[in-house]
C-alpha positions as CSV (number, residue, x, y, z in Angstrom):
1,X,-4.9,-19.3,-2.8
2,X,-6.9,-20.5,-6.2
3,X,-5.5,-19.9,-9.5
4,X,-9.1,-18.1,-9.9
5,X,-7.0,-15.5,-7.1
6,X,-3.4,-16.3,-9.4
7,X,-4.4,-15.7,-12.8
8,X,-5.8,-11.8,-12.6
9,X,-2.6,-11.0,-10.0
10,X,-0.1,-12.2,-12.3
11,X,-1.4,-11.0,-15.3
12,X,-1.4,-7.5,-13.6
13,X,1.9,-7.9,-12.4
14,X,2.9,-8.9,-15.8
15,X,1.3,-5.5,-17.2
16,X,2.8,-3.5,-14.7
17,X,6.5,-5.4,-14.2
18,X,7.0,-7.6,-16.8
19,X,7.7,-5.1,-19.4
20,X,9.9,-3.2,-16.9
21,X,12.1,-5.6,-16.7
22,X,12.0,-6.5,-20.2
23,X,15.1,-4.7,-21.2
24,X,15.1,-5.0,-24.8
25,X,11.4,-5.1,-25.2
26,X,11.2,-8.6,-26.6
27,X,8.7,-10.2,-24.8
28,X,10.8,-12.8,-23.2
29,X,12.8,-12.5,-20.1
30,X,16.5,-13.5,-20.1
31,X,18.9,-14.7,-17.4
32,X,20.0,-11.2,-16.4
33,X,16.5,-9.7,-16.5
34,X,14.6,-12.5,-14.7
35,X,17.4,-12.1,-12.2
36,X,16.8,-9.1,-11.5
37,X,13.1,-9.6,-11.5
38,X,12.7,-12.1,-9.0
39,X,15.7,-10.2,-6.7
40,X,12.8,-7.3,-7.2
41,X,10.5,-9.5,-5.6
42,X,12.4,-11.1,-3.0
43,X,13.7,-14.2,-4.7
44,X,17.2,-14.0,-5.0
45,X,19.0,-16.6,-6.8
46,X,22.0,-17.7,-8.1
47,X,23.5,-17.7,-11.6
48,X,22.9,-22.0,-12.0
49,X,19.6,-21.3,-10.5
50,X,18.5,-18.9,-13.0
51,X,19.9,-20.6,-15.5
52,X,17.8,-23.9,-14.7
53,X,15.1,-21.6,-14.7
54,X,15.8,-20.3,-18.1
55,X,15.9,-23.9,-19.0
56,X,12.8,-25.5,-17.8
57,X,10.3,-22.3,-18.6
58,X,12.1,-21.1,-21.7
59,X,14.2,-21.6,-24.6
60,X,17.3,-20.7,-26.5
61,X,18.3,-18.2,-23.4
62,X,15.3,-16.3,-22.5
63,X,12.0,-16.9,-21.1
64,X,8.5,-16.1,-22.4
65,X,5.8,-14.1,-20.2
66,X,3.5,-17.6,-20.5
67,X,6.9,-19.1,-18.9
68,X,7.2,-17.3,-16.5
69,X,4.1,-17.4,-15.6
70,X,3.7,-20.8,-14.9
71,X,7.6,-20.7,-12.8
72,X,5.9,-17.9,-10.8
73,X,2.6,-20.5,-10.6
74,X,5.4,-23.0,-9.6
75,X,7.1,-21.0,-6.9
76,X,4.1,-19.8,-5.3
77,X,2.0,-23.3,-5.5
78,X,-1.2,-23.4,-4.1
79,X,-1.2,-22.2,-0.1
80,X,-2.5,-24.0,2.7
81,X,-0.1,-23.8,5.6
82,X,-0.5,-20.4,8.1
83,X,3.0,-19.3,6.7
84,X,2.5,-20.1,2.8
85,X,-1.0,-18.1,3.6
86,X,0.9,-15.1,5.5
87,X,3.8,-15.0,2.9
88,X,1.2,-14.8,0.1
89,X,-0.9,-12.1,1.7
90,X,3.0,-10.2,2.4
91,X,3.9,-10.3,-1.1
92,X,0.4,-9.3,-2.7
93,X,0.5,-6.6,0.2
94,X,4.0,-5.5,0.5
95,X,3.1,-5.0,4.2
96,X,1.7,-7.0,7.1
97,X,-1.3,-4.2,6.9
98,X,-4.4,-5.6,3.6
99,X,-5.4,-2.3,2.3
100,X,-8.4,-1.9,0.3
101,X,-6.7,-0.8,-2.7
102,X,-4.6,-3.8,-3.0
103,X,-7.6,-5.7,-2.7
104,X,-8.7,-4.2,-5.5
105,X,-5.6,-4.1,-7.7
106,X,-5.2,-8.4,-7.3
107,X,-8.7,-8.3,-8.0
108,X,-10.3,-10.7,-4.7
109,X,-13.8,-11.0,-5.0
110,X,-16.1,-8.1,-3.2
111,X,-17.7,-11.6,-1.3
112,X,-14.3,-12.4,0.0
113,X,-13.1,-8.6,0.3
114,X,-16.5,-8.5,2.6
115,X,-15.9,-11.6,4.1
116,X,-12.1,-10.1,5.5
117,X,-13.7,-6.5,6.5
118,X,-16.2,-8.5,9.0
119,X,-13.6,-10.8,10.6
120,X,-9.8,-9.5,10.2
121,X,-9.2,-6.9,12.8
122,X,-8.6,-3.7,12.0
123,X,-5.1,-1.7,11.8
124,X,-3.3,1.1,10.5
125,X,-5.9,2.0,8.1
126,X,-6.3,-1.6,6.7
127,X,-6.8,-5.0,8.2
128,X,-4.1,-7.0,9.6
129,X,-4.0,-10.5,7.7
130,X,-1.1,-11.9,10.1
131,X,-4.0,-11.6,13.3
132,X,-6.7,-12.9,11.0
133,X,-4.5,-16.1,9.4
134,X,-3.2,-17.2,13.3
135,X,-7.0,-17.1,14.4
136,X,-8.7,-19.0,11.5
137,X,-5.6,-21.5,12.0
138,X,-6.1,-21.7,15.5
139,X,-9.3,-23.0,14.7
């Protein structure tokens, strides 16, 4: 995905988790909370881990959203393989199922949104982005 795709994701996320896990309401994430935060999202680490984290995005113990931000830029990279693509579309989706409200909420452009409705096939009331990744790869 583009950072174009990135940016207006994350900075939803940020509105709607962020502060949620933001314990003391300082703006900055520290070990414990940006543990739990990435366990939250699948992303369970270690206490050295999280603490190299801490280190490289923040500073004295904590991290900033602008931080994390660019660890989260970091973890997810830019996709191009079927499974980076698949994973990405799983964790913006939370299912193997692209409903239109998700669409919506990580803000893909209407052309691209169009673009998915003509050639991902339909299922379960959405479109199924694991079908529609293995045939564009297949390619």
């Amino acid at each position: 995905m583009q950072w174009q795709q990135y940016e207006p994701f994350l900075h939803r996320k940020k509105q709607a988790n962020f502060p949620q896990f933001d314990k003391n309401k300082n703006n900055r994430l520290d070990a414990k909370e940006l543990k739990a935060c990435l366990y939250s999202l699948g992303e369970e680490r270690g206490a050295k881990e999280i603490a190299a984290i801490v280190e490289q995005y923040g500073a004295n113990g904590s991290i900033p959203y602008d931080g994390f931000k660019e660890f989260m830029i970091a973890l997810l990279g830019d996709t191009d393989t079927k499974e980076e693509i698949i994973n990405s579309f799983r964790l913006i989706n939370r299912a193997d199922v692209i409903i239109q409200e998700r669409l919506d909420i990580v803000s893909v452009p209407p052309d691209v949104q169009q673009y998915l409705r003509d050639t991902a096939p339909a299922a379960d009331g959405g479109l199924n982005y694991v079908a529609w990744t293995e045939d564009v790869f297949s390619r």
